[in-house]
C-alpha positions in Angstrom: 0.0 0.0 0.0 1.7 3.2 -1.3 1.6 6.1 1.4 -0.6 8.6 1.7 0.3 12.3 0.3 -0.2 13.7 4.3 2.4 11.4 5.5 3.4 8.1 6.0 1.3 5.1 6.0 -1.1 4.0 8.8 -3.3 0.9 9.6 -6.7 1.1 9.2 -6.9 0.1 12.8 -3.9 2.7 14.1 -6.2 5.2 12.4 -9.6 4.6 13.9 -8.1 4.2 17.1 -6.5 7.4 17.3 -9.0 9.4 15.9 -12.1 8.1 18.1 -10.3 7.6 21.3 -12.1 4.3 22.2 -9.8 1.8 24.0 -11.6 -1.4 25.3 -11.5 -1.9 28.8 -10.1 -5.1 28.9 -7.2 -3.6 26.6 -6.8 -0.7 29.2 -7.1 -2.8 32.5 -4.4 -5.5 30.8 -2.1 -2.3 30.0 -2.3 -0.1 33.2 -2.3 -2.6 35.6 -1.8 -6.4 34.7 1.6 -5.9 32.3 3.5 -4.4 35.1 2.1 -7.0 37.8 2.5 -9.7 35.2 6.3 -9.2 34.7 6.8 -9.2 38.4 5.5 -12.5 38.9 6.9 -14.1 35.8 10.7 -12.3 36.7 11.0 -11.1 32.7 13.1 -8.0 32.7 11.0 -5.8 30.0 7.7 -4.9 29.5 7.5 -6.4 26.2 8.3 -9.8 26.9 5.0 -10.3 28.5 2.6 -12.2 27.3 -0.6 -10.3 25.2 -4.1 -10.9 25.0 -4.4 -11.7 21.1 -8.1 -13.1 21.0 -11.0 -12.6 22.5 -14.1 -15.5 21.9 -17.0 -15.3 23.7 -19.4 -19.0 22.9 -22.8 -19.6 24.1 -24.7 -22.7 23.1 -28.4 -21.9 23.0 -30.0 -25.6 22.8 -33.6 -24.2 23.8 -33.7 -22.1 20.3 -34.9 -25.7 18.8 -37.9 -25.2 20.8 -38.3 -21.6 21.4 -37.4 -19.2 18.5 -37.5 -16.7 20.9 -34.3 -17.9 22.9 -32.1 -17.5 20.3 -32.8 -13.5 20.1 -32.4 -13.5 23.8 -28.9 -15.0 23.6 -28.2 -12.7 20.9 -29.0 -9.8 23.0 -27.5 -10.9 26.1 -24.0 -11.5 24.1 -24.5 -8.1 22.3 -24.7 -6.9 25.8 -21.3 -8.7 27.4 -19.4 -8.1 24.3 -20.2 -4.9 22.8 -20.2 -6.2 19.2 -23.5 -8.5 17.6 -23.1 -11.1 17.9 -22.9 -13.9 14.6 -25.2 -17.2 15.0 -23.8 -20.0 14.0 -25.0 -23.2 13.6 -23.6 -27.0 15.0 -22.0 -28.8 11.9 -22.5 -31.7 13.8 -25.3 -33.1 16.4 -22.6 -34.2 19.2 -24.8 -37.1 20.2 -25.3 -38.8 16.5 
């Protein structure tokens, strides 16, 4: 990706960050205070050799939705809740008892 004629490049995800201000809590709890409490405990002698949080994944299995349609938008809601984000439905590929 060439750069920008206002300067050099920047990730779409640098960008957004910086210009809404929005850090997730969990991101700002893990920086302020886990990282330095973290390389305490683990004896590491910089910052940056502790470990990060890559991945979030939130899972919910909604077995009642079979029966009751309205479940499943319940679930949805309570997840869109927790997480912040909609969440995606998606289905089993396999019945685990076949």
């Amino acid at each position: 990706m060439p750069c920008p004629p206002g300067g050099p490049a920047v990730s779409p995800r640098a960008r957004t960050a910086e210009t809404n201000g929005y850090v997730p809590r969990l991101k700002a709890t893990y920086e302020q205070e886990l990282r330095a409490r973290l390389k305490d405990e683990l004896g590491l002698s910089s910052v940056m050799q502790v470990p990060r949080v890559q991945k979030v994944t939130l899972n919910m299995g909604v077995g009642e939705a079979k029966t009751e349609a309205k479940a499943l938008d319940s679930a949805i809601e309570e997840l869109t809740t927790i997480a912040g984000q909609r969440a995606q439905v998606r289905k089993a590929r396999k019945s685990i008892a076949s």
